[in-house]
SEGUBA-535579 format. One record per atom (N, C-alpha, C): residue in three letters; x, y, z. Coordinates in steps of 0.05 Angstrom, whole numbers, plus 32768, in hexadecimal, padded with zeros to 4 digits. Example, Ala and Ser with C-alpha at 12.3 -4.5 7.8 and 13.67 -1.06 7.14 Angstrom:
BEGIN
Ala81087F8E809CAla80F67FA6809CAla81087FBE809CSer81017FD3808ESer81117FEB808FSer81028001809D
This chain:
BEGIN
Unk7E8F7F3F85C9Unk7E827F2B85DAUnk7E677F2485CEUnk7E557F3285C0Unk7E3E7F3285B2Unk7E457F23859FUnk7E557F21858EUnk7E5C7F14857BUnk7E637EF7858AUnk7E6D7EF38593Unk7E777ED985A3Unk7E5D7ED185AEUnk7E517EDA85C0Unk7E317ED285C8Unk7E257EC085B7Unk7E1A7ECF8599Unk7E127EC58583Unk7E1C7EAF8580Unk7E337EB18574Unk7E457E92856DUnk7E417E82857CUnk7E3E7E898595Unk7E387E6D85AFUnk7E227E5C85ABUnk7E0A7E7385A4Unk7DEA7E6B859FUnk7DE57E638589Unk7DF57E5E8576Unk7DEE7E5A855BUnk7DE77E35855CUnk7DD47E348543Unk7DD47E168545Unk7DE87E028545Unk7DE37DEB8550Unk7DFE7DDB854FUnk7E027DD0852CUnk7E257DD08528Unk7E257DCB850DUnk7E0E7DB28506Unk7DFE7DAD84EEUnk7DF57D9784F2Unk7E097D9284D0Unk7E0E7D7484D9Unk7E1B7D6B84BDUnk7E047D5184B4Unk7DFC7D548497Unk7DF27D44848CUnk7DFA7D36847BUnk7DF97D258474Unk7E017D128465Unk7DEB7D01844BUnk7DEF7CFD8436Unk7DE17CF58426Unk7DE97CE98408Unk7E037CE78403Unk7E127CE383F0Unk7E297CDC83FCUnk7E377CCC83E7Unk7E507CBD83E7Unk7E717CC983E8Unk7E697CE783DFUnk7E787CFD83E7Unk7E7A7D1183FEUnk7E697D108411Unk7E647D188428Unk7E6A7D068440Unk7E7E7D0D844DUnk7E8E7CFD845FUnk7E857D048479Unk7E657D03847AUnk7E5F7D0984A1Unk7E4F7CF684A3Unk7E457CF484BEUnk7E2E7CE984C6Unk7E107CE884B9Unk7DFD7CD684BCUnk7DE47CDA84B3Unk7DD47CF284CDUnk7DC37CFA84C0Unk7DB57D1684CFUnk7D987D1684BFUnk7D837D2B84CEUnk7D717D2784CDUnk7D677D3784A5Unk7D587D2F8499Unk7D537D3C8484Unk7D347D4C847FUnk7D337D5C846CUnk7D1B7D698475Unk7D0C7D5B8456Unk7CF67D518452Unk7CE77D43843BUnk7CD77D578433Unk7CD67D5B8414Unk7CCC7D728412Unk7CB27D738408Unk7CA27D5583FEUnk7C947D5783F9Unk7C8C7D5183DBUnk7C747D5683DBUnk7C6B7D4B83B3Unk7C747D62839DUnk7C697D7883B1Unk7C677D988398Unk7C887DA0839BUnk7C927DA583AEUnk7CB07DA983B2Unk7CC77D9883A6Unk7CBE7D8C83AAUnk7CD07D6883A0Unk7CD67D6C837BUnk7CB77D788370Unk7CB77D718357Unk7CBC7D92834DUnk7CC37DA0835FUnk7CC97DC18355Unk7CE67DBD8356Unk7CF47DB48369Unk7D0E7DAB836CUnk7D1C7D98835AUnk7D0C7D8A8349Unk7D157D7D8337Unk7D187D838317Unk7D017D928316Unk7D097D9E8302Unk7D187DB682FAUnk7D1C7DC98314Unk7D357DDC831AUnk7D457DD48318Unk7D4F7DBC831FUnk7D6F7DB3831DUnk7D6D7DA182F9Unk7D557D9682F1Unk7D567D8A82D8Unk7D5D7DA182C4Unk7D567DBD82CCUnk7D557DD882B3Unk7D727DE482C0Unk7D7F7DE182D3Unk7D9E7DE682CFUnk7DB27DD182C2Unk7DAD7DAF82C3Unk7DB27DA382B7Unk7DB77DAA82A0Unk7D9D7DA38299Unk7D9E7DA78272Unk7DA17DC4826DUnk7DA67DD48270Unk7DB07DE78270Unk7DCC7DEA8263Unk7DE27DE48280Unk7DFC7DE2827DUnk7E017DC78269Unk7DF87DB68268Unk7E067D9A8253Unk7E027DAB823BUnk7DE57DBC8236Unk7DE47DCF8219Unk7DFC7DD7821AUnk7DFB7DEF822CUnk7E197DFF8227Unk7E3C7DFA8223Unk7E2E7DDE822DUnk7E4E7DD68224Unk7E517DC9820AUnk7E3C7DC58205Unk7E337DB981E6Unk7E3B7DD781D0Unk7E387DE181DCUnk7E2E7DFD81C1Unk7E517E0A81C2Unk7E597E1381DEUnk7E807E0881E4Unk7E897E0281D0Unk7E847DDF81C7Unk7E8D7DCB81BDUnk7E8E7DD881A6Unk7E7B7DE3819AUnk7E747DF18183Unk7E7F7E098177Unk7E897E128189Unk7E957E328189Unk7E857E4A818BUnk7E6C7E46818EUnk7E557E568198Unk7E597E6581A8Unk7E697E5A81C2Unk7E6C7E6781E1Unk7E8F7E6081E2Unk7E957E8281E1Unk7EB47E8981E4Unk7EBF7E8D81FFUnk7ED97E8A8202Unk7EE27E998221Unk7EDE7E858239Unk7EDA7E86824FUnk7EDB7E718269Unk7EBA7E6E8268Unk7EBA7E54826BUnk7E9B7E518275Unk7EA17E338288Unk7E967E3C82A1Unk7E957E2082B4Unk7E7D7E1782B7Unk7E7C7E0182BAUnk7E5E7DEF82B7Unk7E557DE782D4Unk7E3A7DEA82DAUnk7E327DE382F5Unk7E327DC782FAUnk7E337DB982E5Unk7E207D9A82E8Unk7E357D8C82FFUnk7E187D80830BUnk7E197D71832CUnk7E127D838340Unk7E197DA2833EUnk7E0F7DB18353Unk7DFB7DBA8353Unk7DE27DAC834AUnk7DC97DB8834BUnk7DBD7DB98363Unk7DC17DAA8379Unk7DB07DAC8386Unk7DB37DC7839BUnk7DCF7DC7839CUnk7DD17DE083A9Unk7DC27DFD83AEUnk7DC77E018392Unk7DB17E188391Unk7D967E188388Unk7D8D7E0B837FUnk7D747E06837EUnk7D667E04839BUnk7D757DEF83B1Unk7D6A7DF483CDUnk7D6F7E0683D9Unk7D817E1983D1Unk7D827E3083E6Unk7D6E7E4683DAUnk7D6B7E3D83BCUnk7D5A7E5B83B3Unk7D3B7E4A83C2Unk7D387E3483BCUnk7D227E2983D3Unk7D1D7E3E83F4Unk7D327E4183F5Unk7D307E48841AUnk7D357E638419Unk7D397E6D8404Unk7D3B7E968402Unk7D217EA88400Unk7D147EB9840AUnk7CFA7EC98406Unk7D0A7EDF83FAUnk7CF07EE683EAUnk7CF37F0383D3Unk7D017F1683E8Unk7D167F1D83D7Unk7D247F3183DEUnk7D397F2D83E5Unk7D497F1783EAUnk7D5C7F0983F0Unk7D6C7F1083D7Unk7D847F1383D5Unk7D9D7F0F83C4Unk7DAF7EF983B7Unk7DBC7EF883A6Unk7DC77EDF83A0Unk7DE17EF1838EUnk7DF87EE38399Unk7E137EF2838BUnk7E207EDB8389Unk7E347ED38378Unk7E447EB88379Unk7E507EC18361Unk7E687EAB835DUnk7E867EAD8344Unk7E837EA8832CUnk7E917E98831AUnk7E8E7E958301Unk7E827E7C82FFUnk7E777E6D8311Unk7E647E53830FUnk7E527E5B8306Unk7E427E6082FEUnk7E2C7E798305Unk7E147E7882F6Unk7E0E7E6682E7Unk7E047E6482D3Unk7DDA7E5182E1Unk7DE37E3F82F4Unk7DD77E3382FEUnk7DC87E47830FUnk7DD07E5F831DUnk7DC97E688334Unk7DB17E808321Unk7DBE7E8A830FUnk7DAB7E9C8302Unk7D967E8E82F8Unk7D9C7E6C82ECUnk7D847E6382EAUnk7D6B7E688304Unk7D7C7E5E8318Unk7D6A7E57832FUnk7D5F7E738334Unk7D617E87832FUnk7D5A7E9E8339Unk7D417EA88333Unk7D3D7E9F8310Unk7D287E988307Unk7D2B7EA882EEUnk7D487EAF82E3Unk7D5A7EC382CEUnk7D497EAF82B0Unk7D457EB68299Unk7D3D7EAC8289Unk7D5B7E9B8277Unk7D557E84826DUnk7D607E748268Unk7D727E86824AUnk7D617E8F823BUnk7D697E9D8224Unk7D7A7EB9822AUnk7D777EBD8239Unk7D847ED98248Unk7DA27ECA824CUnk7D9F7EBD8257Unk7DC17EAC8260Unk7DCB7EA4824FUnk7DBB7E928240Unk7DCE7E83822CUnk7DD77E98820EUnk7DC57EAC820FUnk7DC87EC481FAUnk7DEA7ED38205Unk7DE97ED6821EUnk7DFC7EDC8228Unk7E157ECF8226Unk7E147EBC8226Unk7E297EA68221Unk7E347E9E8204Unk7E1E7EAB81F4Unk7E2C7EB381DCUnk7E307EC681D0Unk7E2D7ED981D9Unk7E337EF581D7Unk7E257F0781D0Unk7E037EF881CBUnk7DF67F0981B7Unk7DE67F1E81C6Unk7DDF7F3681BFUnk7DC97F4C81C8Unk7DB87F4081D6Unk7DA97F2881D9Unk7D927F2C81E7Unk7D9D7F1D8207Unk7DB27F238208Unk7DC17F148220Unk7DBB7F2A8241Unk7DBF7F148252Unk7DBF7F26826FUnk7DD17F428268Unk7DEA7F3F8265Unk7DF87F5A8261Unk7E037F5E8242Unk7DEA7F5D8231Unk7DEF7F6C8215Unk7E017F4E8204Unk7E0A7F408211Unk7E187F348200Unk7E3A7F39820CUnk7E3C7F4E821DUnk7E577F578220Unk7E617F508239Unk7E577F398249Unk7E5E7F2A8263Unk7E677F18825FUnk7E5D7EFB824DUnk7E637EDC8249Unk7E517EDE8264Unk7E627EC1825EUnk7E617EAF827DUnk7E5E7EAE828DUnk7E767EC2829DUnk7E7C7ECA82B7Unk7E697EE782BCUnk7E5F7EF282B0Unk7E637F0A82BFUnk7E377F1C82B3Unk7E2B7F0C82C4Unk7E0E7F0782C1Unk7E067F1C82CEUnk7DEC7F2E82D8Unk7DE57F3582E7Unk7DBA7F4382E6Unk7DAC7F3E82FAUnk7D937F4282F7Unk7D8E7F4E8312Unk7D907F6D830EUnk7D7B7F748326Unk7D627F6B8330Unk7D4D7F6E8316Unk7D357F5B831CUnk7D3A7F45832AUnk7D487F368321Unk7D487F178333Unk7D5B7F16834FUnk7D637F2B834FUnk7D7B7F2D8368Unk7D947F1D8363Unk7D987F1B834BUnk7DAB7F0F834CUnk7DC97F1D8347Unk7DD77F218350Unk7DEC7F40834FUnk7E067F3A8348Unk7E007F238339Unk7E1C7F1D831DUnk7E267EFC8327Unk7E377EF48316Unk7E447EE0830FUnk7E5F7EF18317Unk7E797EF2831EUnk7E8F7EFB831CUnk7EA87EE7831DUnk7EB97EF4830AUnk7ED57EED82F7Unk7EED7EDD8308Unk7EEF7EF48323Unk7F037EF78335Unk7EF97EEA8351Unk7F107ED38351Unk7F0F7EC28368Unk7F067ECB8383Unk7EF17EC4838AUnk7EE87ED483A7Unk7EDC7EE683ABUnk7EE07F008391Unk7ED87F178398Unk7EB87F1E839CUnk7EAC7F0C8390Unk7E8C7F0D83A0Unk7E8C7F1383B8Unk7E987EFE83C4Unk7E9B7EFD83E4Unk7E987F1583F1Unk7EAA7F2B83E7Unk7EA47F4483EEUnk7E9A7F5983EBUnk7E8A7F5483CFUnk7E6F7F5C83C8Unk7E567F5183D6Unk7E5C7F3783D9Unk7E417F2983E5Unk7E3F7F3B8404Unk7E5A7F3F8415Unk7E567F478427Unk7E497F6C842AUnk7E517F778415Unk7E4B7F968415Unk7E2C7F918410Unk7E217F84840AUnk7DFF7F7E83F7Unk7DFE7F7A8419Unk7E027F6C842AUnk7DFA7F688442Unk7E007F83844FUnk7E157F8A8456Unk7E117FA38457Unk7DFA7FBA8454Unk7DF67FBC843BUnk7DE47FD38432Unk7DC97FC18443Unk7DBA7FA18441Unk7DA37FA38450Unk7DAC7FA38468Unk7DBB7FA38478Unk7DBE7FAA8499Unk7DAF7FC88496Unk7DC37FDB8486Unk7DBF7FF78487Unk7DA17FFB8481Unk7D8F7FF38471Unk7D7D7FF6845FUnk7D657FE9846CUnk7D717FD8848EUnk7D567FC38497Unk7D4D7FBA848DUnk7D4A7FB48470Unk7D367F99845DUnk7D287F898463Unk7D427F77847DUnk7D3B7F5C8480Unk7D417F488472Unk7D547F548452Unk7D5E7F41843CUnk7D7B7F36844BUnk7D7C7F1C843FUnk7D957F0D8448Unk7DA67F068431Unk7DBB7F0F842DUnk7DCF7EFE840AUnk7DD87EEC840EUnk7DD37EDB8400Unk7DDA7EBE83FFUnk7DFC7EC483E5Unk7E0E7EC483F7Unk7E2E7EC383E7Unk7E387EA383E3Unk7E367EA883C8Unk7E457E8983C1Unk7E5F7E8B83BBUnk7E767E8083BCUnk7E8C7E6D83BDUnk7E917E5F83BAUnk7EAB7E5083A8Unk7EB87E3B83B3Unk7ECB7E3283BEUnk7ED47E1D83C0Unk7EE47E0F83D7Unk7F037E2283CFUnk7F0B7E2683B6Unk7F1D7E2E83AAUnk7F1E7E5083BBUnk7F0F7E5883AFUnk7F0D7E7B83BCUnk7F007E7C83D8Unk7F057E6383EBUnk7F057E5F840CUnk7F267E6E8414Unk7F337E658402Unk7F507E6C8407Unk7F607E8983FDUnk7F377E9683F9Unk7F4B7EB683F3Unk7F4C7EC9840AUnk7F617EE1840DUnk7F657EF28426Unk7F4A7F008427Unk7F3D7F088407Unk7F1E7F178413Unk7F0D7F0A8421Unk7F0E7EF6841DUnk7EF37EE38427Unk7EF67EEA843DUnk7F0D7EE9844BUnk7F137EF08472Unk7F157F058475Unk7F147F16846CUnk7F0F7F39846FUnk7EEF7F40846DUnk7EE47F2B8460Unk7EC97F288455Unk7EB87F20846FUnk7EC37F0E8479Unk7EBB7EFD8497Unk7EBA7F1484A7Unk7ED27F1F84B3Unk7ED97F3284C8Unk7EC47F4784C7Unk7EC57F5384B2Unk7EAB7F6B84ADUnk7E937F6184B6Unk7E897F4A84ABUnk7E677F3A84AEUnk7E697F3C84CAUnk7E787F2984D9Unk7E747F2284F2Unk7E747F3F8505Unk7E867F5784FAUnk7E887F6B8515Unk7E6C7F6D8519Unk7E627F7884F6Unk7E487F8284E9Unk7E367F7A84F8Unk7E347F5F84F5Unk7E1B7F4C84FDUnk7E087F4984DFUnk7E177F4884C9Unk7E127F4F84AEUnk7E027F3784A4Unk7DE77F418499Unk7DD77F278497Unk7DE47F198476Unk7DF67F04847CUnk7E167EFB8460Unk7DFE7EE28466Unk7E067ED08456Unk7DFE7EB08452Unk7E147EAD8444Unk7E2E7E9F844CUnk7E437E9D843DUnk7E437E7C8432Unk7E437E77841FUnk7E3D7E588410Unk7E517E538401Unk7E607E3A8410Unk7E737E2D83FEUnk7E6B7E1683F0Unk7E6E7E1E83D3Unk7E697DFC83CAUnk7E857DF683C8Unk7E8A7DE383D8Unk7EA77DD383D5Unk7E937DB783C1Unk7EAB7DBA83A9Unk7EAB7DAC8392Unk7EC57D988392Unk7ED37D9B83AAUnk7EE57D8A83AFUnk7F017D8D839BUnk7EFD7D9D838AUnk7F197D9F837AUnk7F267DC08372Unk7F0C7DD3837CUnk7F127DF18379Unk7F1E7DF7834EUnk7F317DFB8347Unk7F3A7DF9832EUnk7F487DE0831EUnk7F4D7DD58334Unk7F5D7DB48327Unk7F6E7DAF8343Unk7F6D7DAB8363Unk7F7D7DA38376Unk7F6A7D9E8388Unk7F667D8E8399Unk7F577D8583B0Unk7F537D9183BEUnk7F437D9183D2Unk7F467DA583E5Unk7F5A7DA083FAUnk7F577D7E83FDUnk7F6F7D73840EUnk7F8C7D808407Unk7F937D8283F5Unk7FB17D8683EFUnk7FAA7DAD83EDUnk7FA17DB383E8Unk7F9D7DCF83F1Unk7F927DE48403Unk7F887DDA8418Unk7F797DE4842AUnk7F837DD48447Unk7F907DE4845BUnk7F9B7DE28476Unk7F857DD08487Unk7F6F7DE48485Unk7F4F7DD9848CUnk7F367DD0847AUnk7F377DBE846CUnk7F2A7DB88465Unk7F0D7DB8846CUnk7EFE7DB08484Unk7EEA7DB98483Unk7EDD7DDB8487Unk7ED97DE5846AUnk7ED37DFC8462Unk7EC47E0B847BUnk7EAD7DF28486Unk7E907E028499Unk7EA37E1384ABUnk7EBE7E1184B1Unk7EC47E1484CEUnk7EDA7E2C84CAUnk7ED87E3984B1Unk7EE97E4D84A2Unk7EE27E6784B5Unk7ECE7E6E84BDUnk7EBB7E8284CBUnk7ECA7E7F84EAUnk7ED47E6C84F2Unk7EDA7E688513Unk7EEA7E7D851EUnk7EFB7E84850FUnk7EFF7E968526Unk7EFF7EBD851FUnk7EE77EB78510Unk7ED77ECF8518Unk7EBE7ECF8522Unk7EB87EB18529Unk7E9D7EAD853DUnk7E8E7EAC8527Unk7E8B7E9F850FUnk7E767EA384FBUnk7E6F7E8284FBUnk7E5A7E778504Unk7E4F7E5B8504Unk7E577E4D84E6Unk7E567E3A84E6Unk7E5C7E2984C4Unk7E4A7E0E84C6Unk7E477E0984B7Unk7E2C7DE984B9Unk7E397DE28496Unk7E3C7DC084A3Unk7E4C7DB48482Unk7E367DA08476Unk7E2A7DAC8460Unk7E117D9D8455Unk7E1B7D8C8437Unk7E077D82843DUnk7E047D678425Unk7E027D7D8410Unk7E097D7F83F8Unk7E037D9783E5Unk7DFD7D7E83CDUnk7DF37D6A83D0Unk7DF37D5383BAUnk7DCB7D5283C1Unk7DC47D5983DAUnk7DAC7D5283D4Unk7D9C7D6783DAUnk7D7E7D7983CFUnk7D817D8C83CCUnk7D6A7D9483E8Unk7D5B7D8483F1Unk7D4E7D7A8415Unk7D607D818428Unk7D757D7D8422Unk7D8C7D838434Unk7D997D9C843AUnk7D9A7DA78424Unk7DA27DBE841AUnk7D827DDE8423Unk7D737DD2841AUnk7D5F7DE2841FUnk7D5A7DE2843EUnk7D5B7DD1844FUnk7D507DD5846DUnk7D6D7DDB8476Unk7D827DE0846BUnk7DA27DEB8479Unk7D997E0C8474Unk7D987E0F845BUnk7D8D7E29844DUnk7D757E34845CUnk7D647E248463Unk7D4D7E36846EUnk7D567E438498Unk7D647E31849CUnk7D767E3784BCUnk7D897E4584BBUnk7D987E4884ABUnk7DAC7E5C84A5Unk7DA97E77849FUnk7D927E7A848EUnk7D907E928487Unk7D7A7EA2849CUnk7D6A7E9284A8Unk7D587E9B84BFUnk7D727EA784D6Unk7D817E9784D4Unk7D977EA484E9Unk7DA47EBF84E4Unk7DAF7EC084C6Unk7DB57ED884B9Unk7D9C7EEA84BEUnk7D877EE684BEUnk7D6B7EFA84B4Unk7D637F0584D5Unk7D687EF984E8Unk7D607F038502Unk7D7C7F11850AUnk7D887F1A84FEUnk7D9F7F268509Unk7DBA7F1C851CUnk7DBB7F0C8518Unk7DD57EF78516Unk7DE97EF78519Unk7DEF7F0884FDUnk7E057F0684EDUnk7E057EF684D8Unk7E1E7EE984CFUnk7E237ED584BDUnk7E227EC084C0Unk7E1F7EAC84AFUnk7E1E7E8E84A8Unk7E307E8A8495Unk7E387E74849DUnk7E497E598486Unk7E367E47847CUnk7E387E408466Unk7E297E1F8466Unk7E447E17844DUnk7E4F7E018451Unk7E597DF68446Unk7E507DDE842BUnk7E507DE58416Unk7E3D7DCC8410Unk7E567DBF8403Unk7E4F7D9F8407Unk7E637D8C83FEUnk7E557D7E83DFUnk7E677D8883CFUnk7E507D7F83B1Unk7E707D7783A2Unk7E617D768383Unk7E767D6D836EUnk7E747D778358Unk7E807D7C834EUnk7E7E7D8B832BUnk7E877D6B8313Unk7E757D648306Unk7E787D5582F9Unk7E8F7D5782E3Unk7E887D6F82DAUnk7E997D7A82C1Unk7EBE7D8082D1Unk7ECB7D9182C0Unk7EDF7D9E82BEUnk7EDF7DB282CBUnk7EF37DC682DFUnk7EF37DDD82DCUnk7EE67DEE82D9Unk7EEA7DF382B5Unk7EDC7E0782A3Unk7EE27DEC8291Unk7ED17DFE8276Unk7ED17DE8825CUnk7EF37DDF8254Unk7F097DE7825BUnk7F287DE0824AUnk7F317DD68261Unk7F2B7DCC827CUnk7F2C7DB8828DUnk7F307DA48288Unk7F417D8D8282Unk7F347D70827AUnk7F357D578294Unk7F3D7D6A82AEUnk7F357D6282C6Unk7F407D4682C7Unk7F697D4E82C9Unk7F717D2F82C8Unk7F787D2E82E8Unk7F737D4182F9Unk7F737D398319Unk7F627D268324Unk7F537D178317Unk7F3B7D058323Unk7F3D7CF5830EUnk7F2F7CE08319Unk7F2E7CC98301Unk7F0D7CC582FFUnk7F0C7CB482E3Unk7EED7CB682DAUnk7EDD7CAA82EBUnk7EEE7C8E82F7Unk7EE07C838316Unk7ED27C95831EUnk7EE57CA6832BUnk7ED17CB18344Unk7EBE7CC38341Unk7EBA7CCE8323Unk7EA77CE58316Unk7E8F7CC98317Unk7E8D7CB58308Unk7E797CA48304Unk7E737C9F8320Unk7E7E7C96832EUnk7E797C948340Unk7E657CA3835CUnk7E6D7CB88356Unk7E677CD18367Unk7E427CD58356Unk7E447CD08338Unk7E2C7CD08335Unk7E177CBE832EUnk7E217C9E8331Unk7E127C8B8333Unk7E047C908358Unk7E187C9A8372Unk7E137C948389Unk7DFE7CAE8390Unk7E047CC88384Unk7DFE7CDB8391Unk7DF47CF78381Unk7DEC7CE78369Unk7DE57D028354Unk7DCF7D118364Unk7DC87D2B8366Unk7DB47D3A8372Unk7D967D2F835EUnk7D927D348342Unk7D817D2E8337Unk7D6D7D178338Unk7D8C7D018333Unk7D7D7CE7832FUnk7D767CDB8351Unk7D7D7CEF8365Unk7D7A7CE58381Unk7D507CE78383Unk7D577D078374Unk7D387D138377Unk7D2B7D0C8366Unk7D327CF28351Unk7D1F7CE4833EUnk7D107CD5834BUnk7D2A7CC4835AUnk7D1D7CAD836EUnk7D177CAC837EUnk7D167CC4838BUnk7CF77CCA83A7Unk7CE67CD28396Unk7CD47CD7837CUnk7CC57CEB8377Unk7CBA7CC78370Unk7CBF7CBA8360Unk7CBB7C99835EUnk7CAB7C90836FUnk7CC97C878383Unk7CB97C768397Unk7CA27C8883A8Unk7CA57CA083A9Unk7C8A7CAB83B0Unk7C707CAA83B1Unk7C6F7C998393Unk7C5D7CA0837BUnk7C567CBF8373Unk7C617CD6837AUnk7C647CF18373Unk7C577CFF8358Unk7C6A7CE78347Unk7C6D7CE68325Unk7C6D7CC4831CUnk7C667CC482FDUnk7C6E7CB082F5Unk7C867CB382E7Unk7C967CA182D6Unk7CAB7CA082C3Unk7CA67CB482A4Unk7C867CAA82A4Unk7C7A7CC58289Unk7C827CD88290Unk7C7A7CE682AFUnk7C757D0282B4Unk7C877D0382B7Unk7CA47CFF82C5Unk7CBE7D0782BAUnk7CCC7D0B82AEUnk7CBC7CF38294Unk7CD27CFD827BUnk7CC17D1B8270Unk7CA87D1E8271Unk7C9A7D38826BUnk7CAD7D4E827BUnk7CAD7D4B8290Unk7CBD7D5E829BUnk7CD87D60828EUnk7CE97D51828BUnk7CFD7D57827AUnk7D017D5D8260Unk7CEC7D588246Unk7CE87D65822EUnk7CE17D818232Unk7CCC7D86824BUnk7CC17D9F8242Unk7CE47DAE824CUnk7CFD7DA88259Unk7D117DBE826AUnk7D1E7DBB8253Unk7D237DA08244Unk7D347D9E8226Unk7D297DB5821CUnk7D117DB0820BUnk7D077DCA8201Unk7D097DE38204Unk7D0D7DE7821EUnk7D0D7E068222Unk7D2C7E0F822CUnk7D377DF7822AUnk7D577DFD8227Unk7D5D7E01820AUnk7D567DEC81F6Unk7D597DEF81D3Unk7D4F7E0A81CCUnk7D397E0F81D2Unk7D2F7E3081CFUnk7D417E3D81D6Unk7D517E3E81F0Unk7D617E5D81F9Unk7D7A7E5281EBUnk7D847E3B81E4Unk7D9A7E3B81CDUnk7D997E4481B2Unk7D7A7E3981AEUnk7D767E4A818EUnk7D787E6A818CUnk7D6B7E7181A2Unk7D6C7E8C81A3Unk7D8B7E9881AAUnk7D9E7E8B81B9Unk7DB77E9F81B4Unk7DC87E94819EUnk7DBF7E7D8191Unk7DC97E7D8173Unk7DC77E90815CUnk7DAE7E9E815DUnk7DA67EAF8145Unk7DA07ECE8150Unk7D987ECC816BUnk7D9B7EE68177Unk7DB57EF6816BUnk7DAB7F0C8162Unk7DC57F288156Unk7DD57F2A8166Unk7DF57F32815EUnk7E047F348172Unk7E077F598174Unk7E117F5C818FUnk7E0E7F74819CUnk7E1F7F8A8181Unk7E097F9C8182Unk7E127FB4816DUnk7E2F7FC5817AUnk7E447FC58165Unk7E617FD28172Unk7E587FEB817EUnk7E487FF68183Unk7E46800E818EUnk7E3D800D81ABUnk7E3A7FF381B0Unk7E347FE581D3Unk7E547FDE81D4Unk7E647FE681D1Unk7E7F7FE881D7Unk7E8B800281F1Unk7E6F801681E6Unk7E77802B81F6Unk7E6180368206Unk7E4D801F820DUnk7E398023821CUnk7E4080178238Unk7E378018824EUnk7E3C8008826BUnk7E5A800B8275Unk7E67801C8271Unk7E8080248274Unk7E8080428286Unk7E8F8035829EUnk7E8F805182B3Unk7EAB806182A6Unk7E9A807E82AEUnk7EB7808F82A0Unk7EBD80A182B3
């Protein structure tokens, strides 16, 4: 009945709308201002150039094995790491590359990782998928469809037990909405009252199928219903949107709650992973989706008409993130690769 109580009192879904891929109503938005506006833009400008590097260096044979590219989903996490206080957690899948940026993970650390070399997050012996920074709270990238989900939920766990006050923000996608842990994952949070932030980025195609043609219920927010876990379906295209969903959600998680949904409705520009060539969609609707609703170029042109910035100070802003993207590529180009005797190091026996 406590659990049901909650769910009653929880805020009403609010759906926002702000892009041409987001199929709700208009709703209220939160403006973030001059200093926020232009911290948010260059967060999402340094996961950008980032990932177009890494698929560049891919191209090259530099970076072996699965690597999926964030580009278009920047705003997502960038606004939620906006709305997280120290101590907060962050767990999510093999997308993952964006979120360690946001965490505040060093650029050369990742991309070292991504090619295998020693000075990488895990030695060189993770890639891609499989990242991790205590310092930054960030508690991996993972391989296997979903299974964060139920890591993200034990990390909630331990702060229930531990009183912190920390809340984990669990990322997902639309694809691993449709795994059996995720709902075993739910059931636990909700008996718990487990302070979860469960975050779907629906990217609208999960590995290469719609969500329409794969998903009974499509709208993800409402996955939580009948374990009484509230869901709110956000614009995940603009990152104002995302951050004042993020900052109500997790206050709900943080006062003892329980769990949250936030659904974010975004797009992955790219493929898949890089051997994707993403013939389920046509080029239409990729151009399209980012002539109407790119996150970046949305936050160019409020920072503009603002007067915030000029066109100089933006392109400054984008040489100095080039640069310090070319740097963490130079460096896992020539960076040494892991000595064979880290073969038999980090191995439980």
């Amino acid at each position: 009945m406590a659990v049901q109580k909650k769910a009653a009192e929880a805020p009403e879904r609010v759906q926002l709308a702000r892009s041409s891929i987001v199929p709700v109503d208009e709703g209220p938005v939160l403006e973030l201002g001059k200093e926020l506006e232009l911290k948010a833009y260059g967060e999402m400008l340094l996961v950008r150039r980032f990932e177009e590097k890494a698929g560049q260096l891919y191209g090259m044979g530099l970076i072996g094995g699965f690597c999926h590219l964030y580009i278009g989903q920047e705003a997502v996490v960038v606004g939620m790491q906006m709305a997280m206080r120290k101590g907060d957690q962050v767990i999510t899948g093999y997308r993952d590359h964006g979120h360690m940026l946001a965490c505040g993970m060093d650029p050369k650390g990742v991309m070292a990782e991504l090619t295998g070399r020693r000075g990488g997050y895990s030695k060189g012996k993770g890639g891609s998928m499989h990242m991790f920074s205590r310092e930054k709270n960030f508690y991996g990238g993972h391989g296997i469809v979903g299974a964060q989900v139920s890591l993200g939920t034990g990390i909630a766990f331990a702060n229930r037990y531990r009183k912190n006050g920390s809340v984990c923000l669990t990322y997902f996608g639309d694809g691993a909405a449709n795994q059996g842990q995720v709902y075993e994952s739910f059931n636990m949070a909700a008996l718990w009252s487990l302070p979860v932030l469960y975050i779907i980025e629906n990217n609208r195609y999960a590995m290469g199928t719609s969500v329409a043609r794969s998903s009974a219920q499509p709208d993800l927010s409402k996955r939580g219903a009948s374990f009484n876990i509230p869901g709110e379906l956000v614009d995940g295209m603009d990152v104002r949107t995302v951050k004042a969903s993020g900052e109500r959600a997790i206050a709900w998680c943080r006062e003892g709650n329980g769990p949250y949904i936030l659904e974010m409705k975004t797009y992955r520009y790219r493929g898949h992973s890089m051997s994707d060539p993403a013939k389920y969609r046509t080029r239409e609707e990729v151009e399209k989706v980012k002539i109407e609703s790119d996150p970046i170029e949305h936050a160019r042109a409020r920072i503009l008409a603002n007067g915030w910035a000029t066109e100089d100070e933006l392109k400054k802003i984008d040489a100095d993130v080039r640069k310090r993207i070319n740097d963490a590529a130079e460096f896992a180009t020539y960076d040494p690769e892991p000595d064979p005797s880290e073969l038999y190091t980090d191995v439980l026996r």
